[in-house]
C-alpha positions as CSV (number, residue, x, y, z in Angstrom):
1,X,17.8,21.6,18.5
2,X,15.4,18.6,19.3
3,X,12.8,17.1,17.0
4,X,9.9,15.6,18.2
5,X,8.4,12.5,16.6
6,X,4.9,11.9,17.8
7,X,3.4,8.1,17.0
8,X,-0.4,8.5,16.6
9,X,-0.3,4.9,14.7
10,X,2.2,2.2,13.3
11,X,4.5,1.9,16.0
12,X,5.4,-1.5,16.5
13,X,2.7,-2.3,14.4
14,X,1.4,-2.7,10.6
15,X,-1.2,-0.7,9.8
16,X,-2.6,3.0,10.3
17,X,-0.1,5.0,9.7
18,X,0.1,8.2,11.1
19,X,3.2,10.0,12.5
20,X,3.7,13.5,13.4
21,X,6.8,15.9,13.6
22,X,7.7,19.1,14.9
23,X,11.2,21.6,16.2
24,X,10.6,21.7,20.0
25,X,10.4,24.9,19.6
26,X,7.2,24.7,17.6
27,X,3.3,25.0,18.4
28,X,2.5,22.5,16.1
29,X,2.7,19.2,13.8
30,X,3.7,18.0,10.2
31,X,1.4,15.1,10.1
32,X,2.4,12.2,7.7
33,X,-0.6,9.6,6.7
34,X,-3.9,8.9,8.9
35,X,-4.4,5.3,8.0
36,X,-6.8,2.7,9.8
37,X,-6.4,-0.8,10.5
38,X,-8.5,-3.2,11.0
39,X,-9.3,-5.5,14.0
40,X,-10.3,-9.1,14.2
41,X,-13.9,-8.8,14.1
42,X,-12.7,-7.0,10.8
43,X,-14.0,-3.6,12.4
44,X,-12.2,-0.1,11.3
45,X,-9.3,0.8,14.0
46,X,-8.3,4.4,13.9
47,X,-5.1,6.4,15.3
48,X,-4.8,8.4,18.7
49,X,-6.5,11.5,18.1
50,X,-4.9,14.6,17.6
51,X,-6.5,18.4,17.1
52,X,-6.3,19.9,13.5
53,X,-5.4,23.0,15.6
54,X,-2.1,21.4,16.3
55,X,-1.3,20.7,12.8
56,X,0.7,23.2,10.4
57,X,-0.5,20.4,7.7
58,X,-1.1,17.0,6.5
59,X,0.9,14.8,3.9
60,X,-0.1,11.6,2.4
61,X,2.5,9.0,0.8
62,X,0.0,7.1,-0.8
63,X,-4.0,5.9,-1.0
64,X,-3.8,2.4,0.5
65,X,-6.4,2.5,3.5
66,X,-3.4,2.5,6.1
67,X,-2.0,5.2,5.5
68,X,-5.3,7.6,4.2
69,X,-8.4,5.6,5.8
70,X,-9.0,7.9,8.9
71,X,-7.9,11.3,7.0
72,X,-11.3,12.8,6.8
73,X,-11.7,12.2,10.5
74,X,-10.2,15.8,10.5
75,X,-13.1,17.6,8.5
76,X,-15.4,16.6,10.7
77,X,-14.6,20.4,13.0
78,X,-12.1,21.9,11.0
79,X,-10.2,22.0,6.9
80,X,-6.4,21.9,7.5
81,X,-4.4,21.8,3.9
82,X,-3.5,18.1,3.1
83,X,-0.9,17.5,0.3
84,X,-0.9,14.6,-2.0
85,X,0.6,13.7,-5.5
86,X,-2.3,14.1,-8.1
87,X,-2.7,10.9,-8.7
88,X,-3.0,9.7,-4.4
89,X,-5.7,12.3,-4.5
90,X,-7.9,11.0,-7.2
91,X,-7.9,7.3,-5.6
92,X,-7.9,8.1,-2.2
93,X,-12.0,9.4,-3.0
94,X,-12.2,6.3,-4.8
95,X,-11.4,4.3,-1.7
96,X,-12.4,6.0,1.1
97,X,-15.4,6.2,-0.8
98,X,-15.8,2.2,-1.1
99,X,-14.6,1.8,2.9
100,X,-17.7,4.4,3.7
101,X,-19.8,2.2,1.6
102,X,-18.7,-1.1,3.6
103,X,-17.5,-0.1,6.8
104,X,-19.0,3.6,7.3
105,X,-21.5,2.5,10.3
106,X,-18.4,1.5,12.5
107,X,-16.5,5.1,11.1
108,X,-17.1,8.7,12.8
109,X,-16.9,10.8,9.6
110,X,-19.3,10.1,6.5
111,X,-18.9,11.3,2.9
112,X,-19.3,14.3,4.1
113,X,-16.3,14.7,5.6
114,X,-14.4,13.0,2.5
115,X,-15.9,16.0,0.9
116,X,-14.2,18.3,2.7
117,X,-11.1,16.9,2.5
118,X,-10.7,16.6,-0.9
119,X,-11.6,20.2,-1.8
120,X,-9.1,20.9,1.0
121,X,-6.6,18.8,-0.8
122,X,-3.5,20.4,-2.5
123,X,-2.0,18.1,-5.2
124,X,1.4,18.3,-6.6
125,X,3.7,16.4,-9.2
126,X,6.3,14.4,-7.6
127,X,9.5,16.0,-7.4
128,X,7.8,19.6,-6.3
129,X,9.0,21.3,-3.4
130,X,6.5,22.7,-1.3
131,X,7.0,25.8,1.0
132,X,4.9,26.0,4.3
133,X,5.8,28.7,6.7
134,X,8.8,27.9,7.9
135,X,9.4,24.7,6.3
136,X,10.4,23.1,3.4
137,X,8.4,19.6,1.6
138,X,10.8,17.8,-1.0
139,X,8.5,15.6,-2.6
140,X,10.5,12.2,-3.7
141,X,8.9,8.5,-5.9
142,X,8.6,5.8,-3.0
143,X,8.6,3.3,-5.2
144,X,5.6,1.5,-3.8
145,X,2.4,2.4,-6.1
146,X,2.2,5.2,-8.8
147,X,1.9,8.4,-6.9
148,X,3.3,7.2,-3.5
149,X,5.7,9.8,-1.9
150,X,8.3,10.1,0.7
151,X,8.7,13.4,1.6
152,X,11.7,15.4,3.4
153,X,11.2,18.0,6.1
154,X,13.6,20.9,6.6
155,X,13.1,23.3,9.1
156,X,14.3,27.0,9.9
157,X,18.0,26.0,11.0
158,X,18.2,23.3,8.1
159,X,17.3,20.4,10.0
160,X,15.7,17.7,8.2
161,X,13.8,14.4,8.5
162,X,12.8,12.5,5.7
163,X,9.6,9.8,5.9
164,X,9.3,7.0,3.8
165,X,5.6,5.9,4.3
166,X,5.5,2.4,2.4
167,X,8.7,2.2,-0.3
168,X,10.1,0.0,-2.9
169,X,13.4,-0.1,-4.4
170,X,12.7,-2.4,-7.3
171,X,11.2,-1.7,-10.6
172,X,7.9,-3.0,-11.5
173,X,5.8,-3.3,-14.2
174,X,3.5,-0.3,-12.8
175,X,5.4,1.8,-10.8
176,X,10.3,2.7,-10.8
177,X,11.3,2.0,-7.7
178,X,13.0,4.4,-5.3
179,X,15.8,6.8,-6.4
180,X,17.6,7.5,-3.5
181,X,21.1,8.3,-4.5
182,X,20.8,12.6,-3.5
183,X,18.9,11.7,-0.7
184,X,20.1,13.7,2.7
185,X,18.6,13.8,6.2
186,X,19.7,13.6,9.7
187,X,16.5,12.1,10.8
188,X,15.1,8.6,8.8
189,X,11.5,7.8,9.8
190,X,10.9,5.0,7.8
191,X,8.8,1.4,7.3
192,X,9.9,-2.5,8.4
193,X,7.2,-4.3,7.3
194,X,9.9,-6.9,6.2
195,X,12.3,-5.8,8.4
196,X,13.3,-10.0,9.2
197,X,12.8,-11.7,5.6
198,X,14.5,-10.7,1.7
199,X,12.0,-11.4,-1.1
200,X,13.1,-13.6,-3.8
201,X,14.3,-12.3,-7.2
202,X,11.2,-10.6,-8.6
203,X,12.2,-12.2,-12.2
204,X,11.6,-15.8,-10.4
205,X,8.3,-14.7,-8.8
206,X,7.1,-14.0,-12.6
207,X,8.1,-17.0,-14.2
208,X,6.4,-19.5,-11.3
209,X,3.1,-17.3,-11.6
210,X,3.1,-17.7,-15.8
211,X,4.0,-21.2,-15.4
212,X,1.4,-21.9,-13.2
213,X,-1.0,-19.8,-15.1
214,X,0.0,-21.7,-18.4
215,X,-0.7,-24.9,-16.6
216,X,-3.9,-24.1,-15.3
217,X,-5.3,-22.7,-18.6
218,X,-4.1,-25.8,-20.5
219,X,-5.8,-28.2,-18.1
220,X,-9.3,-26.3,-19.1
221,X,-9.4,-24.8,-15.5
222,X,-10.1,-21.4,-14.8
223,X,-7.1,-19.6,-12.4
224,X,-8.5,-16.9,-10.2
225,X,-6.2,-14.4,-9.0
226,X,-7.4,-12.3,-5.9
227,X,-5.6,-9.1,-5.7
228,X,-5.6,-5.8,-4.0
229,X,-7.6,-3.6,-6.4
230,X,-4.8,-0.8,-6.3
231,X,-1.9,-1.8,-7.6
232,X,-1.2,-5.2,-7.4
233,X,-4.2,-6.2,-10.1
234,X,-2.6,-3.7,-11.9
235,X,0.8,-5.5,-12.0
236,X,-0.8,-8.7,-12.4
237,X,-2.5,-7.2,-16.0
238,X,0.4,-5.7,-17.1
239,X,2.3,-9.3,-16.5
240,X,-0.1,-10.9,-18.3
241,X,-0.8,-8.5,-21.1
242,X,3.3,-8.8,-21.8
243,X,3.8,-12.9,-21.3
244,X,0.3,-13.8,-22.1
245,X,-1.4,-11.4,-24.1
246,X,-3.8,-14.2,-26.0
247,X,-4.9,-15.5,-22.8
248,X,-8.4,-15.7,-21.9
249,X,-8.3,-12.7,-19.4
250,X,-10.9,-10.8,-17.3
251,X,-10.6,-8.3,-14.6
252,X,-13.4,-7.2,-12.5
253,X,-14.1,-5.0,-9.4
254,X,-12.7,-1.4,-8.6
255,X,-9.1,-3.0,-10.3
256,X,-11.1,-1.9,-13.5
257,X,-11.6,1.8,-11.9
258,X,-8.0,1.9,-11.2
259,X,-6.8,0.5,-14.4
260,X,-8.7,3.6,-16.3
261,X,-7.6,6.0,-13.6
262,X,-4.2,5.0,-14.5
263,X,-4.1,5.3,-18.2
264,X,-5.5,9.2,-17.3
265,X,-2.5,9.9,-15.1
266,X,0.2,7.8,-17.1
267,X,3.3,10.2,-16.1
268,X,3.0,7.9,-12.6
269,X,3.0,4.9,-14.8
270,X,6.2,2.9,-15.9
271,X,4.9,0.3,-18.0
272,X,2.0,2.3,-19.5
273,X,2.3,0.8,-22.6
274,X,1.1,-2.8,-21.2
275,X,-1.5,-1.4,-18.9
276,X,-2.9,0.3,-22.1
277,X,-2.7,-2.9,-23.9
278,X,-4.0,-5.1,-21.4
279,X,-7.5,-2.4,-21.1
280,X,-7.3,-3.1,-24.9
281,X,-7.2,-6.7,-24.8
282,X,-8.7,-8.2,-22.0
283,X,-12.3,-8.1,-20.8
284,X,-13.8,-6.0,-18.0
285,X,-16.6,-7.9,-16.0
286,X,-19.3,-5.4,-16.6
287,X,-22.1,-7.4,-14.6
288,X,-23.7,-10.6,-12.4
289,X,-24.8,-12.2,-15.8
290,X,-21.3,-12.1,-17.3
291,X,-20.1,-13.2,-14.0
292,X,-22.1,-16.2,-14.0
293,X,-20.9,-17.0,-17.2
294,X,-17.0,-16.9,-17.1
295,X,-17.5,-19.8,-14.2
296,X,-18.7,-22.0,-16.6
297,X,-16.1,-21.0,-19.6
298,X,-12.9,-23.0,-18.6
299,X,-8.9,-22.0,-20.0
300,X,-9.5,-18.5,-18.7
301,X,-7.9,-16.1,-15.9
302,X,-9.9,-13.7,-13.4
303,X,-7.9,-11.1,-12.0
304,X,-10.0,-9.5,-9.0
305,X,-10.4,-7.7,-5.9
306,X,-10.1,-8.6,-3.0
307,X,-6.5,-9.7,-2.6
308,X,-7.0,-11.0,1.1
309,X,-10.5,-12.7,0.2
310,X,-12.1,-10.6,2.9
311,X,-14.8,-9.5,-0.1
312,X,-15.2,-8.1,-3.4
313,X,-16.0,-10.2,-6.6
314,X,-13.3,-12.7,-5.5
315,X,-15.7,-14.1,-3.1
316,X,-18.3,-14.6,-6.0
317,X,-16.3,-16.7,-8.6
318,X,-14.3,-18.6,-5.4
319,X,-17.4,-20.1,-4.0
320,X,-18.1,-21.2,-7.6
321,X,-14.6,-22.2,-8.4
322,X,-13.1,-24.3,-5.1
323,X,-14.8,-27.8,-5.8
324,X,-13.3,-28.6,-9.4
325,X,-9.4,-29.4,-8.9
326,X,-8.8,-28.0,-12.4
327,X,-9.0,-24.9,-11.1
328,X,-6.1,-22.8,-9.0
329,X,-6.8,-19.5,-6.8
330,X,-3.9,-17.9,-6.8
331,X,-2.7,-15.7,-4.2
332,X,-0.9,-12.5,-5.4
333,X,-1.4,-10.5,-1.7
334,X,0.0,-10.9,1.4
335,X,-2.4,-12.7,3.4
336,X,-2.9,-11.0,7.2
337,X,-3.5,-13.5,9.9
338,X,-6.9,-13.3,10.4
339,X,-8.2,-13.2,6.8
340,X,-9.9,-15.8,4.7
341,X,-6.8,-15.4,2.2
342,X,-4.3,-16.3,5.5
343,X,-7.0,-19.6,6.8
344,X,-6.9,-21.1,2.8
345,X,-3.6,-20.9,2.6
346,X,-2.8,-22.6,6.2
347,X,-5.9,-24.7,6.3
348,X,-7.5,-25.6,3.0
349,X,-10.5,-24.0,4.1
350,X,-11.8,-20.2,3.8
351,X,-13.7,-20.3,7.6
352,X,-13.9,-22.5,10.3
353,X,-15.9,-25.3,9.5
354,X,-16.4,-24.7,5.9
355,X,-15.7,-27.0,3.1
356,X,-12.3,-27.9,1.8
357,X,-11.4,-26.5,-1.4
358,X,-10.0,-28.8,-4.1
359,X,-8.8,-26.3,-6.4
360,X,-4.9,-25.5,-6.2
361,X,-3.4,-22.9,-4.1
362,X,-0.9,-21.3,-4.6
363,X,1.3,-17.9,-3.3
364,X,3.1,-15.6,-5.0
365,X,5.5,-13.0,-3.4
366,X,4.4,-10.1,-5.3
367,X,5.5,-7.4,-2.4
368,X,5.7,-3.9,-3.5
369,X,7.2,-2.8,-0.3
370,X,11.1,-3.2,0.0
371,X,12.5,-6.5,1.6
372,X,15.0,-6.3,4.5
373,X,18.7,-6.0,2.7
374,X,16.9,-3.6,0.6
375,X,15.7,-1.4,3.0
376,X,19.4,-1.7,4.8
377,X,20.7,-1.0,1.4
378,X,18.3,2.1,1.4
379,X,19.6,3.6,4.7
380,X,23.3,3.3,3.9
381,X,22.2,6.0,1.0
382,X,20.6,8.6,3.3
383,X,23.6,10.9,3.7
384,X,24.3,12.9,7.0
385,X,22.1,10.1,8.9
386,X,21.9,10.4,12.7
387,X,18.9,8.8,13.5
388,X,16.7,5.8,12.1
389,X,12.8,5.7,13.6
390,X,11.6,2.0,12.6
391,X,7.4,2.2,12.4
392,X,5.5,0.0,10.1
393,X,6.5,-3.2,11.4
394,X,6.1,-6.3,14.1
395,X,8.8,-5.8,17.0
396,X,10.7,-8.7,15.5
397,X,10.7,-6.9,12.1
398,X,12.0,-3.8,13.8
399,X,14.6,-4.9,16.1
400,X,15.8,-7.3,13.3
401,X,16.1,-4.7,11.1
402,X,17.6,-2.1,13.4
403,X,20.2,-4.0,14.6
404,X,21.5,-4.3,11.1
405,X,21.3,-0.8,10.8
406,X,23.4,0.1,14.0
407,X,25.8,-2.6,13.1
408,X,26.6,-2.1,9.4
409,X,25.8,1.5,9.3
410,X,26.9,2.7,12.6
411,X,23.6,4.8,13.0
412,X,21.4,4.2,15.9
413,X,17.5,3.3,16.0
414,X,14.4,3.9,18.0
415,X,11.3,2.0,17.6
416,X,8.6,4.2,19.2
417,X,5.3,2.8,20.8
418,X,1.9,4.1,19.6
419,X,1.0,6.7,21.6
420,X,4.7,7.7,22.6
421,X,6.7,11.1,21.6
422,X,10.6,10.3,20.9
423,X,12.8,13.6,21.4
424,X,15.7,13.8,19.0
425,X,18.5,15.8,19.6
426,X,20.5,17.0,16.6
């Protein structure tokens, strides 16, 4: 039998997701993620088309903007089923809703659409098994947010394929990374963001950041951390809320949406218990007037969206914060090329020609995807492997990481282009 692997987005590339599956002997897909990306004029890029006629149904790992941004493209004609954990379903509205809101002139589907495709939306807990025709959906914990899923494919003859979407094999504060000890499939369709590079020791990452934290809040200054607003301000809060639960802490922008959306679904929560405290002890930014305020009140820490500095409140306090070097911004995110975040942390400045800023700088490698030993580590699990399909990543991040994999593993890799259909014979 051959399986077909259809690349609509994220080949040889980071950023809208979207892959779809199918038996050659099949009319149509299994369609995992439709995620956008975004280009350098910071204007939505969408996947290859494909009709909803041609789709048997959708899955969603998770509600990060790559791999859910472009989903209700398809409600626009049509209202195939798409399946998400309860919890990816409640904040993929959420942010879909906020892209519509910034970006929805550039996007062909309005709210509308998102509509539709959440009362279309079929929501399970992870570890369900889901039955579809003439295939089988084990649903499985990523590891990467609360509610991300992989999910594993068999077909009629017992034929599988597992995809990853974005996965983590650590524990974090927020979220138990992967299990993937039972895990079997002939065909692995998975992510290499950091296909070339290992993170460091998580532990490490933690003490640097509350060091630094400490330091800034002792010199009077006021640290700003820019986050992504789902999941890694999250983390951040938790961290604090366990090392530094007196501090002087606010958190503002949609990471306070998240944080109470959290607390409702806590069975996708690991630490709920410092998530709950840290809603209980530190202060949401409720308004511009309280904004204004904490800029002037020094020993404190801002955790806020955005965590590339494109927008959000994080642009608000840094263009009142950069001038006084008591103060630190300090980068939690990885920073894409073409961001603000990326330009302040190679530069000194946030745009071309702008002032330089004199408060401290600083990164921290807070990943929540999997790091490149871990991901080999991951594949060496997957029992009755015959086939690796690299997406999600650079070409040097792929062929890095696949040639690890054929050499240490014995298992060969593709590494499909966008817009290419890999036949895979098993």
């Amino acid at each position: 039998m051959k399986i077909e692997v259809l690349v609509l987005g994220g080949g040889r590339e980071v950023g809208r997701a979207a892959v779809a599956v199918r038996r050659d002997a099949d009319e149509r897909y299994t369609l995992f993620d439709y995620g956008i990306s975004f280009d350098i004029d910071d204007k939505p890029v969408l996947p290859l088309s494909i009709a909803p006629s041609k789709l048997k149904a959708i899955f969603i790992t998770h509600p990060h903007l790559d791999h859910v941004g472009a989903a209700p493209l398809f409600y626009v004609s049509a209202n195939p089923s798409i399946y998400m954990s309860k919890f990816t379903a409640i904040t993929s509205k959420l942010m879909i809703g906020d892209l519509l809101r910034i970006s929805g002139y550039y996007l062909p589907f309005e709210f509308l659409e998102l509509d539709a495709m959440m009362r279309n939306a079929k929501t399970f807990n992870i570890g369900d098994r889901i039955e579809i025709n003439d295939i089988i959906v084990d649903t499985v914990n990523a590891g990467h947010i609360p509610g991300s899923t992989m999910f594993r494919v068999e077909f009629k003859g017992g034929e599988s394929i597992l995809y990853t979407g974005d996965v983590n094999t650590i524990d974090t504060r927020i979220v138990k990374g992967v299990q993937h000890q039972k895990l079997e499939s002939e065909v692995l369709i998975m992510e290499s963001t950091y296909g070339m590079y290992d993170h460091p020791p998580r532990e490490r990452v933690e003490q640097l950041f509350i060091e630094a934290v400490k330091s800034v809040i002792e010199d009077g200054g006021i640290a700003l951390v820019p986050a992504f607003s789902l999941g890694r301000s999250q983390e951040i809060l938790a961290l604090l809320a366990e090392k530094m639960l007196h501090a002087n802490v606010y958190y503002d922008g949609m990471a306070r949406d998240i944080l109470e959306l959290m607390l409702l679904y806590r069975e996708y929560v690991n630490r709920y218990d410092l998530l709950e405290k840290a809603s209980r002890v530190f202060t949401q930014v409720r308004d511009s007037s309280m904004r204004k305020s904490i800029c002037k009140e020094g020993g404190s820490v801002i955790v806020t969206p955005a965590g590339m500095l494109k927008g959000g409140p994080a642009l608000y306090y840094i263009k009142r914060i950069y001038d006084n070097p008591r103060n630190a911004i300090m980068l939690v995110s990885y920073q894409a090329s073409t961001t603000p975040g990326r330009k302040l942390l190679t530069e000194g400045v946030l745009e071309s020609g702008g002032a330089r800023v004199r408060a401290k700088v600083f990164w921290f490698d807070f990943s929540s995807h999997a790091g490149a030993s871990d991901l080999l580590n991951f594949v060496k699990q997957v029992k009755n492997l015959q086939k690796v399909v690299l997406v999600h990543g650079n070409e040097d991040s792929i062929y890095s990481l696949g040639y690890r994999i054929r050499e240490e593993v014995g298992v060969d890799f593709a590494s499909p282009q966008v817009g290419e259909t890999l036949g895979i014979e098993l």
